[in-house]
C-alpha positions in Angstrom: 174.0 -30.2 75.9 177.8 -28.9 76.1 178.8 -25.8 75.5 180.5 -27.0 71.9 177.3 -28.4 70.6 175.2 -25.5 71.5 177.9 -23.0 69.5 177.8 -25.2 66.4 173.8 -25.1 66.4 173.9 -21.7 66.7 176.4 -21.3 64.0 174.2 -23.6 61.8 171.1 -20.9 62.5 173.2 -18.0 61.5 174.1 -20.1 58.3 170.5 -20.4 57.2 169.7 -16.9 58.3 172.0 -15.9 55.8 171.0 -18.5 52.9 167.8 -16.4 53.7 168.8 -13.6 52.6 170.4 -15.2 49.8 167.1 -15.9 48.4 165.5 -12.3 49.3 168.2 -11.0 47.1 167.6 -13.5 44.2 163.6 -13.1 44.3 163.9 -9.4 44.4 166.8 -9.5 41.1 163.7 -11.6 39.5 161.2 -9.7 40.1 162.8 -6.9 38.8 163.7 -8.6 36.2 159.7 -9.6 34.7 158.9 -6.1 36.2 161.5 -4.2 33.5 161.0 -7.2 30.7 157.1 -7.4 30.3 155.5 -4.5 28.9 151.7 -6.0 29.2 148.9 -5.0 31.7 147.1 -8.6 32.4 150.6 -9.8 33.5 151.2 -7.3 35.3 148.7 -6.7 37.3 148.5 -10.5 37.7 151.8 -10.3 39.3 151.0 -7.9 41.6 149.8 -10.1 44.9 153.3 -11.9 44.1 154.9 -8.6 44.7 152.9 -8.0 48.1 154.2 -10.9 49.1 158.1 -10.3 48.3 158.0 -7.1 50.2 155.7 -7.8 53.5 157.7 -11.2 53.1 161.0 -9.5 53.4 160.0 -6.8 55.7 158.6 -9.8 58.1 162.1 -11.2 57.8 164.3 -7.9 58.5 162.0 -6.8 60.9 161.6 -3.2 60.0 159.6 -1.7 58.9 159.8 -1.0 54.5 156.2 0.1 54.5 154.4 2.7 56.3 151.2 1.7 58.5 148.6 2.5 56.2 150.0 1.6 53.2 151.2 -2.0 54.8 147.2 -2.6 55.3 146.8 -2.0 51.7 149.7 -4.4 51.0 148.5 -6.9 53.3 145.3 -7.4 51.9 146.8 -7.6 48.5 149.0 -10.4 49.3 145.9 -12.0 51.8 144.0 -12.1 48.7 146.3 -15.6 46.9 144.0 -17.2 50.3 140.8 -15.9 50.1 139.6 -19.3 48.8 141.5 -21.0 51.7 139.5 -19.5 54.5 135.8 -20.2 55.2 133.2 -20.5 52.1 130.8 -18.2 53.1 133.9 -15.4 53.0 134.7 -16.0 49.6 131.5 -16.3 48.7 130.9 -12.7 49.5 134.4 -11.9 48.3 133.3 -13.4 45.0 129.7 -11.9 44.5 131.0 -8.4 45.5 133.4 -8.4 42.9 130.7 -9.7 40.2 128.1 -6.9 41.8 131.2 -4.3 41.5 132.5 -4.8 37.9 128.8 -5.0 37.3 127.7 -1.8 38.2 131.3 -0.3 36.2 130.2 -1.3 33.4 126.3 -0.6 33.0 128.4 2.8 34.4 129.4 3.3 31.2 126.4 2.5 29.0 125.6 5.4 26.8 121.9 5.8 28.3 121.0 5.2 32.0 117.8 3.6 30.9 119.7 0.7 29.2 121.4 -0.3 32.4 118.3 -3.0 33.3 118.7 -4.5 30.1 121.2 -6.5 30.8 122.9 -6.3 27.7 126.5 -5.2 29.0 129.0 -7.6 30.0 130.5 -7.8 33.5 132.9 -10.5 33.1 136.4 -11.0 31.1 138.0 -14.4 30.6 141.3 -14.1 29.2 142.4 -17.7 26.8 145.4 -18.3 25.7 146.0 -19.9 21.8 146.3 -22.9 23.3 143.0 -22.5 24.9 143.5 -22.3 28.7 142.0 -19.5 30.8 144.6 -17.7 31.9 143.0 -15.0 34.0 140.0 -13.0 34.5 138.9 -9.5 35.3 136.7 -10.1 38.3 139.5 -12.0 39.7 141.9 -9.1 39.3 139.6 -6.4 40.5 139.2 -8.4 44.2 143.2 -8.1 44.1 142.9 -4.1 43.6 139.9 -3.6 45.8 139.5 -0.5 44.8 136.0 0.6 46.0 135.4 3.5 43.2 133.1 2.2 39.8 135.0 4.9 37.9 137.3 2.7 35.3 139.5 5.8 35.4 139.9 5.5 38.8 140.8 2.1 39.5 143.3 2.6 36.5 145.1 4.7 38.2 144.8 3.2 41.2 146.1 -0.3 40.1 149.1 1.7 38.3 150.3 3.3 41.6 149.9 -0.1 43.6 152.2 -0.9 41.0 154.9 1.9 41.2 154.9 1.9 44.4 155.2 -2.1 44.8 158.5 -2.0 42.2 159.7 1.0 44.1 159.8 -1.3 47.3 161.3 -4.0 45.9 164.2 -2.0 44.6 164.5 -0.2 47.6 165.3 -3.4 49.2 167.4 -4.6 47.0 169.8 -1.2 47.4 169.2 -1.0 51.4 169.9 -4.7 52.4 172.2 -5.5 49.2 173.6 -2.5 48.1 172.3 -3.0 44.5 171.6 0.9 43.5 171.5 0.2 39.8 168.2 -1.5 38.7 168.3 -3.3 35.4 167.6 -6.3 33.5 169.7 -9.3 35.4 168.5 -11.9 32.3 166.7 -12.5 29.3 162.9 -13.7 29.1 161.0 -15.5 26.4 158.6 -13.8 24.5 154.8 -13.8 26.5 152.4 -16.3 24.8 149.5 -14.8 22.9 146.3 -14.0 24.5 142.8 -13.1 23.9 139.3 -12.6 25.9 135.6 -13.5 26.0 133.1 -11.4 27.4 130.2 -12.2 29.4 127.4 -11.7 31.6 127.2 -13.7 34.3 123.4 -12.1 34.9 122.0 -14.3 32.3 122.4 -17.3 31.0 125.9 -18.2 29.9 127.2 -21.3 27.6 130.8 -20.7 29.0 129.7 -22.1 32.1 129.4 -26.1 32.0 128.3 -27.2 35.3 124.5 -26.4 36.5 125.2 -24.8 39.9 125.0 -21.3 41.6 127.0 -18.3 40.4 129.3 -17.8 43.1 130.2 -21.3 42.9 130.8 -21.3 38.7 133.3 -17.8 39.6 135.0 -19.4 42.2 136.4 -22.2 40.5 136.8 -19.8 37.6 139.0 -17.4 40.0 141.3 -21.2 41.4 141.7 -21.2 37.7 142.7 -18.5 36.6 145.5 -18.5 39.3 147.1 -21.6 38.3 146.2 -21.2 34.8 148.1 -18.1 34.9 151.2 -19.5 36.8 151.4 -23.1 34.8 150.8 -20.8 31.0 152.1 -17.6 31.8 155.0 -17.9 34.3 156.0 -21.0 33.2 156.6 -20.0 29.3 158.5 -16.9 29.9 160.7 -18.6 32.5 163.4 -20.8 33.1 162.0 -24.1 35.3 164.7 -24.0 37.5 164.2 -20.5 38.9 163.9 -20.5 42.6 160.9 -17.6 42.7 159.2 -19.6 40.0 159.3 -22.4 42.1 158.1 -20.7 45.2 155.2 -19.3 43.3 154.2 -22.7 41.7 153.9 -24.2 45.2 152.4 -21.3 47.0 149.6 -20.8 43.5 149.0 -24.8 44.3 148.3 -25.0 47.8 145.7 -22.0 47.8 144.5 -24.2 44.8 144.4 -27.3 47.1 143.1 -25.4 50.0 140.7 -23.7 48.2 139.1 -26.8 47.1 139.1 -28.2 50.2 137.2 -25.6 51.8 134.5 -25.4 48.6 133.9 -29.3 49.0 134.1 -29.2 52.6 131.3 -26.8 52.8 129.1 -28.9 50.0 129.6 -31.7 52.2 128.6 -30.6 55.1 125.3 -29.3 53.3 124.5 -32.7 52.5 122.8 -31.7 49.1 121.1 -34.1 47.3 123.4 -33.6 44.5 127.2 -33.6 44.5 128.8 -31.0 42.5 132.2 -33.0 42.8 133.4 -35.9 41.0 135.5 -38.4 42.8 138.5 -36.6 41.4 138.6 -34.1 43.7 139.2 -36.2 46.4 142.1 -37.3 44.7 143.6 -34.0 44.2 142.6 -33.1 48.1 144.3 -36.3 49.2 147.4 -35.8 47.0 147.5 -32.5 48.0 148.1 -33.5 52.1 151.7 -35.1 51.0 152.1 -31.8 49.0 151.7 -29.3 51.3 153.1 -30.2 55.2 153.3 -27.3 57.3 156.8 -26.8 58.5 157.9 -26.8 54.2 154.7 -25.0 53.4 155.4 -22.0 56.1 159.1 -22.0 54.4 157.6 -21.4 51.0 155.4 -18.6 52.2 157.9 -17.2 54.2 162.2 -16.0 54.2 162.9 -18.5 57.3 164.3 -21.4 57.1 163.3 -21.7 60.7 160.1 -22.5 62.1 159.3 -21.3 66.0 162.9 -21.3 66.1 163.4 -25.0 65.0 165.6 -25.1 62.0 163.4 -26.8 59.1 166.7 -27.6 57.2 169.0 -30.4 58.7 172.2 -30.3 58.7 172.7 -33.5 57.2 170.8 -32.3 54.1 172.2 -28.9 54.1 174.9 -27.9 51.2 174.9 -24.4 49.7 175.0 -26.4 45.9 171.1 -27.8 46.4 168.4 -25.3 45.3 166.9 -24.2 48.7 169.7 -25.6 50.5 168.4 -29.0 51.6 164.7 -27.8 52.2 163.0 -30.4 50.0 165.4 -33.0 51.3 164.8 -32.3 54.9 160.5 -32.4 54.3 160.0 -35.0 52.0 162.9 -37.7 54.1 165.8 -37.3 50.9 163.6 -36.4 47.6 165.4 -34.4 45.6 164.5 -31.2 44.7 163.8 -31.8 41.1 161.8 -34.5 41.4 159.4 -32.9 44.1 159.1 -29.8 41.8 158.1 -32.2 39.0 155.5 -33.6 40.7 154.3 -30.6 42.1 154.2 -30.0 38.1 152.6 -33.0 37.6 149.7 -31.7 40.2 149.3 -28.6 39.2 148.9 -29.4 35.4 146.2 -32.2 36.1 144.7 -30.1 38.2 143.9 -27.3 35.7 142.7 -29.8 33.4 140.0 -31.0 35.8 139.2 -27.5 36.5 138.9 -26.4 33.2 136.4 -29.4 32.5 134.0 -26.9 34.1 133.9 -24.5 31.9 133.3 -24.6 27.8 135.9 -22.2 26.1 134.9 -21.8 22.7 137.7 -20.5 20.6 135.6 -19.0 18.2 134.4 -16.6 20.3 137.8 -15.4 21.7 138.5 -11.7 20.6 142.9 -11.4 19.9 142.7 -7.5 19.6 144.1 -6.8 22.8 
């Protein structure tokens, strides 16, 4: 290789390096943006793993360090927790009961009369539906994102409004230090957030909600893939535009945890060899899809501010052009598909995909409360 070639492949490094920061910039705006726009506390707080992952994501990139040492840990395991279902089942099993034990014990907690707490007659469970009838959430699923040990509901309160603070705080101190924004504000306008309402349970006892006849860690699993694309494809995707970048990014990084969540839960039934499969054939269909989906070298892009991967530009030059969202990304992964059609189907998956999901679970709109 002559010297020419190797100053133009540099140059072309530098160039993405820079498109890189680009996009840090344009999350962080966005983020921002939902942070100062939406005044509600499932959304929120629903959000927050999505702001762990901006700021460890950008600190990662800059290599500094945005975040002391024991905070970071905190942060870490906040963002770590979008792939709790993508690591071995017997891990999220645990992951999964411990939340049900914790928000159990909260809430016999605050029973009137310590003798009532055998009775089993306090809930332990929220589901949160939206008008159109699609889960969109649930509290067991939030409170593994917080792990915050203490039973106290005062406690974890405040605890889950200072990860907050401190997470939006971050964000706009990156914003200032590596962009020189110093004024924080609105950037654009959002649409309204859809209605929403709740159903209580306790997952102790018997339970209509719950459609398939399998173990409990098992029904709150899939209840917890859910609620994580359920809240990106009915939450996310109605208050903002389809063509924003972040949105995007989200939508494929909410899908492949999805996917690899899925993977691991049927993996793990399958290797069992139980007498009785749990899983229609149509999971394998959504497992197969999902390997086109999700290839490393886009997927580590999507998770990550590099266009490079182990120093390998992902982008190539012949697909590069600063007027294609990402740059030439999709193109360069999927050999010339555009970026709007891979974002449709990734649509396409992601919608299907709830629609299976939610076949497992009886939502009875009846019996959803809309005093929130």
């Amino acid at each position: 290789m002559n010297t020419i070639s190797v100053k133009r492949k540099m140059s072309f490094k530098e160039k993405l390096q820079e498109r890189s920061k680009q996009l840090i910039e344009i999350d962080g705006k966005t983020l921002v943006n939902l942070g100062l726009s939406v005044k509600d506390g499932l959304f929120m707080l629903s959000l927050l793993p999505y702001f762990a992952l901006y700021c460890r994501s950008a600190q990662e990139f800059f290599g500094e360090r945005i975040i002391d040492n024991d905070t970071d840990r905190q942060i870490n395991d906040l963002r770590n927790g979008l792939k709790i279902y993508s690591g071995k089942y017997n891990k999220s099993k645990d992951a999964t009961l411990n939340s049900d034990e914790q928000q159990n014990n909260i809430f016999k907690n605050m029973l009137r009369f310590k003798f009532m707490q055998d009775w089993n007659i306090h809930y332990n469970l929220g589901v949160y539906i939206d008008m159109e009838g699609h889960i969109i959430g649930d509290t067991q699923f939030l409170n593994y994102f917080l792990n915050i040990p203490s039973v106290d509901i005062e406690v974890q309160n405040e605890r889950a409004y200072a990860i907050g603070e401190f997470l939006g705080e971050k964000t706009a101190y990156i914003l200032n230090a590596y962009f020189g924004i110093k004024n924080i504000h609105k950037y654009s306008e959002i649409n309204m957030l859809p209605k929403y309402g709740y159903i209580d349970m306790n997952t102790n006892i018997g339970c209509q909600f719950f459609n398939k006849d399998v173990g409990k860690e098992l029904n709150l699993i899939i209840l917890h893939i859910l609620s994580s694309i359920g809240f990106v494809n009915n939450m996310l995707c109605n208050v903002m535009s389809d063509d924003n970048l972040w949105l995007n990014r989200i939508k494929y990084i909410s899908a492949h945890y999805a996917w690899s969540g899925l993977k691991k839960v049927k993996q793990h039934f399958d290797n069992e060899k139980q007498s009785i499969n749990v899983f229609s054939e149509d999971i394998n269909q959504f497992i197969k899809n999902g390997s086109y989906l999700f290839p490393s070298n886009f997927r580590n892009c999507m998770m990550h501010y590099d266009f490079c991967n182990k120093e390998t530009e992902v982008i190539m030059e012949k697909y590069f052009s600063d007027d294609k969202p990402f740059f030439g990304l999709v193109e360069s992964c999927f050999g010339g598909k555009s970026y709007s059609r891979f974002f449709s189907e990734l649509s396409i998956f992601l919608i299907d995909l709830e629609k299976h999901l939610l076949s497992w679970f009886n939502v009875d709109m009846k019996k959803v409360k809309w005093d929130l």
